[in-house]
N, C-alpha and C positions, 0 to 999 in steps of 0.2 A: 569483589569488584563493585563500585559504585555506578550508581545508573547515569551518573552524569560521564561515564567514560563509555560512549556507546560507538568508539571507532574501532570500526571493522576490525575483527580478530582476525588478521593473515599475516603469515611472513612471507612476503614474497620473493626471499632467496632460497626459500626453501620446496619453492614450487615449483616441479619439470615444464615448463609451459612448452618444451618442442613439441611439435606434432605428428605422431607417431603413425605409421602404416599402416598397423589395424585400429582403428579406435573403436571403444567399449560402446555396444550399446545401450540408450539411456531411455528410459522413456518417461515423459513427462505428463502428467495426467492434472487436469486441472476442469473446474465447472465450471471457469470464467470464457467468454467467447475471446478467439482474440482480434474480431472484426472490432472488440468494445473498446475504447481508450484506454481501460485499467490491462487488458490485454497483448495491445502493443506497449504500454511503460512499464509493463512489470511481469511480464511472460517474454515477448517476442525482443524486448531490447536487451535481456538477460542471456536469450536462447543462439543470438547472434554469436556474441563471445564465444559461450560454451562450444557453440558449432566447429570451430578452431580444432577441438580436441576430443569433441564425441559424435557418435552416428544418434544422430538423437530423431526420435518420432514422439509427435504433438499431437495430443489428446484434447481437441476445446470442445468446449457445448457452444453451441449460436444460438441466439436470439433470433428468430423468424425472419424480423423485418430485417436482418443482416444478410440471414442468404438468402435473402431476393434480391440484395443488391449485388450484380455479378461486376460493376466495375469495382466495389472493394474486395469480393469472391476474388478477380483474378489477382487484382495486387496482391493478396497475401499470399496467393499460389507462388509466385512468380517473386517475392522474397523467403517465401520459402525454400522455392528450390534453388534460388541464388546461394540460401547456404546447407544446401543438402540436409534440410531438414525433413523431414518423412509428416504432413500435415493431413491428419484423420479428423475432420471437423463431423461432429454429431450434432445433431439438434435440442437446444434447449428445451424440455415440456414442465411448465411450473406446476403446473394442474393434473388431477387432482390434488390438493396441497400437500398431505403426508405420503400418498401411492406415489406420486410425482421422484420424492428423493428415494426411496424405495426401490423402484423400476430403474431409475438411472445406475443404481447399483449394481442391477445385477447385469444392465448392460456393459460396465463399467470393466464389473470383473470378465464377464466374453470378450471384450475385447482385449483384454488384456494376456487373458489365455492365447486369445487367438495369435495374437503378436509374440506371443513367446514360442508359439510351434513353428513361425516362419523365422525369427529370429533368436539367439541367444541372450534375453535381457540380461543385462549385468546390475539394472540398480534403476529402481521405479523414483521418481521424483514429484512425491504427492502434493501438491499447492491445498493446502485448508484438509477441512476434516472429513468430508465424505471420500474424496480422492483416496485420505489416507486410510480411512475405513474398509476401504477397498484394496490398497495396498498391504495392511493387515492380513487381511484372506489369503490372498495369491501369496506372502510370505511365509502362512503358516501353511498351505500345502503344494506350496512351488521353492517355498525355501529363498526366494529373492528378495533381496535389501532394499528397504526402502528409507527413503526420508521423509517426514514428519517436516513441511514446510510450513509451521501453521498460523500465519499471516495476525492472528488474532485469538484473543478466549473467545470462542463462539457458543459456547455455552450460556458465560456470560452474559452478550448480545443478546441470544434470545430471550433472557429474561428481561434485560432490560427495553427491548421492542414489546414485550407484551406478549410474545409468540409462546412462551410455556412458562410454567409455573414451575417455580421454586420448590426442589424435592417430592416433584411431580416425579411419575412414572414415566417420562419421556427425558426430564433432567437427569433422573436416572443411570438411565438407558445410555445417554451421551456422554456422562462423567465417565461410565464403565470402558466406552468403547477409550474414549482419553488416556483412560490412564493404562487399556493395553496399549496402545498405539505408542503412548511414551514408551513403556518399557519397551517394544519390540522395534521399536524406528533402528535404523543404524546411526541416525543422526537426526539432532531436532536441530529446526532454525526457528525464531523470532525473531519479531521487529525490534522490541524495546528487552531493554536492561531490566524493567520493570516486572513485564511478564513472568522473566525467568526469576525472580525472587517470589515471588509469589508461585509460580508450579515449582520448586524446590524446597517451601515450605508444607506446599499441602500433598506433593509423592513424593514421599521421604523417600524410601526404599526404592522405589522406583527407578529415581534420579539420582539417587546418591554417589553413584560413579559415571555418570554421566554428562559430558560436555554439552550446554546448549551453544550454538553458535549464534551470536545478533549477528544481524545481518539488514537494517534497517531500508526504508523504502528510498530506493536510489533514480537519481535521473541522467539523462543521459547531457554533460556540461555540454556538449559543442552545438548542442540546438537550445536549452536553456542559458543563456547568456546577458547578460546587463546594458543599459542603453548606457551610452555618453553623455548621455544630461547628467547636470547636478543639482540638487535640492535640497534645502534645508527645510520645508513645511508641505504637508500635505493637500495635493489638490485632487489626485483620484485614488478614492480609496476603493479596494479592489478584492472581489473573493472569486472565489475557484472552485470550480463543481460543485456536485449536488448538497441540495441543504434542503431535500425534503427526503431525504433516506431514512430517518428517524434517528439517527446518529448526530443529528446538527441543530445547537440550541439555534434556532430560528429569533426567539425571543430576545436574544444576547444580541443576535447583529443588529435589530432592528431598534433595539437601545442604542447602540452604540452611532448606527445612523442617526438618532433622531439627536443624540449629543452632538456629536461632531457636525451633523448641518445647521445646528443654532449656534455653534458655534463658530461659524466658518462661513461665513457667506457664496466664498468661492469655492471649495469644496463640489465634485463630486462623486458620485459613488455607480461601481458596475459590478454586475453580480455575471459570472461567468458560466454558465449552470448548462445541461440539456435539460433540466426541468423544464416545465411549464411555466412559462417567463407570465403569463396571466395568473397562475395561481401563486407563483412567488410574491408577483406585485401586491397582492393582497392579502399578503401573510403580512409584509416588512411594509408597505406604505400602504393601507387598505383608501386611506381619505384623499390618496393622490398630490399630495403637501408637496413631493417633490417629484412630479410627474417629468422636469426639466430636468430635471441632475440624476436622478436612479436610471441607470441602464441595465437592460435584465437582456440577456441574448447569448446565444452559442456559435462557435464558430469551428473551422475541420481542422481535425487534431494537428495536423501541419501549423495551423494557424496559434494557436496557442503560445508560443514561445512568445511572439513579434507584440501578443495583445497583452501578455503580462506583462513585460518593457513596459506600456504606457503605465502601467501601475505604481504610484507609491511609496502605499502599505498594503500589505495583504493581510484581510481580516479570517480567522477560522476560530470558531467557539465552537466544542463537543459538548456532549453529555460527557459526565464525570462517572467516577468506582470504576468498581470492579472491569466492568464491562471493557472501559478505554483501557486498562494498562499496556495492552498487546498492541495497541494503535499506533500509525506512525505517520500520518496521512504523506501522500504524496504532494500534496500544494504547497508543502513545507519547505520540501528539495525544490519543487519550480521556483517558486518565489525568492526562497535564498542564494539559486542558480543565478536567477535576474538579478542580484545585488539590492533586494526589499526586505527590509525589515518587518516584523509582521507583530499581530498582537491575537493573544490565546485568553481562554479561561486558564486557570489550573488544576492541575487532576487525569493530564492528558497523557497517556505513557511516559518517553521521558522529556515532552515539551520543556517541562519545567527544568528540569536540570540544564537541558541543552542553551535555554533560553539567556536564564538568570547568568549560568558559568561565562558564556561568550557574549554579556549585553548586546541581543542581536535583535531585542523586541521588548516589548510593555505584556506583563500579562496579569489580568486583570483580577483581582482578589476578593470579586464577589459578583453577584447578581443585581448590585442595585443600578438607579442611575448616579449616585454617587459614587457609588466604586469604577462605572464608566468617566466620571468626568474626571476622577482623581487620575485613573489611568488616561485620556487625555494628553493631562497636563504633565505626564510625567514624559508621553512622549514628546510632546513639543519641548520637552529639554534633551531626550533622547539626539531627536533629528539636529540639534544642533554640532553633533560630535562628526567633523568632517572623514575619520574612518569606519563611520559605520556601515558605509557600503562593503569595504573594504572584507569588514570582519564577516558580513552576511556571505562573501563570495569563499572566504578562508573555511567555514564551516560545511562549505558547501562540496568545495574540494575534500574537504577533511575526513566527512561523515558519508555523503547523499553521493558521491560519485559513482556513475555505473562502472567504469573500468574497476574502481575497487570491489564493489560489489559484487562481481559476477568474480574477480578474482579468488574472492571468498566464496562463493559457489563451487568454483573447480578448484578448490584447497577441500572441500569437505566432500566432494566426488573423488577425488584420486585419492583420499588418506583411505575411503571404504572401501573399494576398488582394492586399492594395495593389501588394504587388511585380510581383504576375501582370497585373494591370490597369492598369500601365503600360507 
């Protein structure tokens, strides 16, 4: 399978989607909060679906300043139980830094005991790798199936954040639990094509008979949707979420800004971030040269959809290797949802395939500011192809759909399920 063929693996005539009398309990375990945005797009708009067909109970950590907020506390209550979802929020503690994911563990597996003596789990659904480290345990002395959802190489990340060192006794430690967690998942999913070429070369044995399912980061079309306007040249150019995670060339955009506004008089530029819109500003324009045209601001998740319409182009530069292959950012699906074509570095999971196969963006082939100005100019002959909105919406349908996405979810929930049951 080529990484440029990264739509959803399901047949869906081969999928029971009635709704059956008892449904399977599922439980889903994850460290993301779901008061945080990455929570509602990629936990709560997945777990809707799913709801349809499983008795499902939601395991999030929260960020502090979320549960103080009880007018978001009761909205999530109150779509939670709209769709009989069973919502156990715990509280976030980052600190102490290693005792921190340590203790969360072991609450992790009590709690997860705990919910099996009230309930009969039938199949844990681990979002990333402490989750799954945890669903490891309870599999190996509770015997329940789990999935291995692992959004990302997190391994990787950490070396490249700086956070541990390369064949450290902590890289170690992480590789080992990886590669039981692969063998003993009932099912792995990733985002990109790419990942899974790469862990099927380095767990031979492991994976060698084993299906990974892509499953790439989906949005939901009926709230990301495309403005009526038409345009053929850029007046605001546009990025989305955080770009001080350590994952985001900062240096790349700020290139790319300083091209495109000597080049463009009209031109301008909004950075969409919950960062700190003062320390942004003086990462990407510290001398204030375009203190008129850079808008740096955030707005509520609702709002989102309406602020990307004004956009476009949607700019997103990563860090490259090892670390990205497993990356699938979500701005990708917003943006292409809206009908914007976007422009990347390359080396980014399967940006590059997706990108180059469906001319849906510029992406750019180096670090300098000449490789920003060449890329450019390639897009101002891009923008002049009056279906290129067209195709950004086709891929969008094609690949980033949530109904597909979650369709593929409950194809790799019932084929386990089935397996177990006979």
């Amino acid at each position: 399978m080529n990484s440029s063929d990264i739509k959803l693996k399901t047949n869906e005539k081969n999928i029971d989607i009635s709704i059956v009398n008892k449904k399977a309990n599922i439980t889903y375990l994850t460290r993301n909060g779901l008061l945080e945005p990455l929570g509602q797009s990629q936990v709560m708009s997945y777990l809707r679906g799913l709801s349809n067909h499983y008795r499902i109970t939601l395991i999030t950590y929260e960020k502090s300043k979320d549960l103080l907020n009880t007018k978001l506390m009761d909205q999530a209550h109150i779509e939670c139980s709209k769709h009989s979802i069973r919502w156990l929020p715990q509280r976030f503690t980052p600190t102490p830094k290693f005792i921190a994911p340590v203790l969360s563990i072991f609450k992790m597996i009590w709690l997860i005991k705990k919910e099996s003596e009230k309930h009969e789990i039938k199949l844990i659904h681990a979002r990333s790798y402490l989750p799954a480290f945890v669903a490891l345990i309870i599999n190996r002395f509770m015997g329940i199936p789990f999935i291995f959802d692992m959004r990302a190489l997190w391994p990787e990340e950490l070396i490249a954040a700086g956070k541990i060192g390369r064949e450290s006794l902590m890289h170690r430690v992480i590789e080992l639990a990886e590669k039981y967690i692969l063998a003993r998942s009932a099912a792995v999913v990733s985002l990109t094509n790419a990942a899974v070429n790469y862990l099927k070369k380095k767990y031979l044995s492991e994976l060698k008979n084993k299906h990974i399912t892509v499953i790439p980061t989906c949005v939901d079309l009926k709230r990301f949707t495309p403005s009526n306007r038409k345009f053929n040249k850029i007046n605001v150019h546009g990025c989305i979420g955080t770009i001080l995670s350590g994952w985001f060339r900062t240096d790349l955009l700020s290139r790319w800004i300083k091209i495109a506004a000597s080049r463009d008089g009209n031109s301008h530029f909004e950075i969409l971030t919950f960062d700190n819109p003062i320390k942004v500003r003086n990462i990407i324009d510290p001398n204030n040269k375009l203190i008129d045209r850079l808008n740096i601001f955030s707005v509520h998740s609702e709002e989102i959809p309406s602020t990307i319409r004004d956009h476009d182009i949607s700019i997103m530069f990563f860090t490259e290797g090892l670390s990205k292959l497993g990356s699938m950012p979500t701005r990708l699906a917003e943006a292409l949802g809206s009908g914007i074509p976007v422009i990347v570095n390359k080396g980014v999971g399967d940006l590059d395939d997706i990108i180059k196969k469906n001319n849906i963006g510029i992406i750019v082939d180096g670090d300098s500011e000449k490789h920003m100005e060449e890329a450019f100019e390639k897009l101002q002959i891009l923008l002049q192809d009056p279906e290129l909105p067209n195709r950004c919406l086709n891929i969008a349908e094609t690949v980033f759909s949530l109904d597909k996405g979650t369709m593929a979810y409950h194809k790799v929930y019932k084929e386990i399920l089935d397996r177990k049951s006979t």
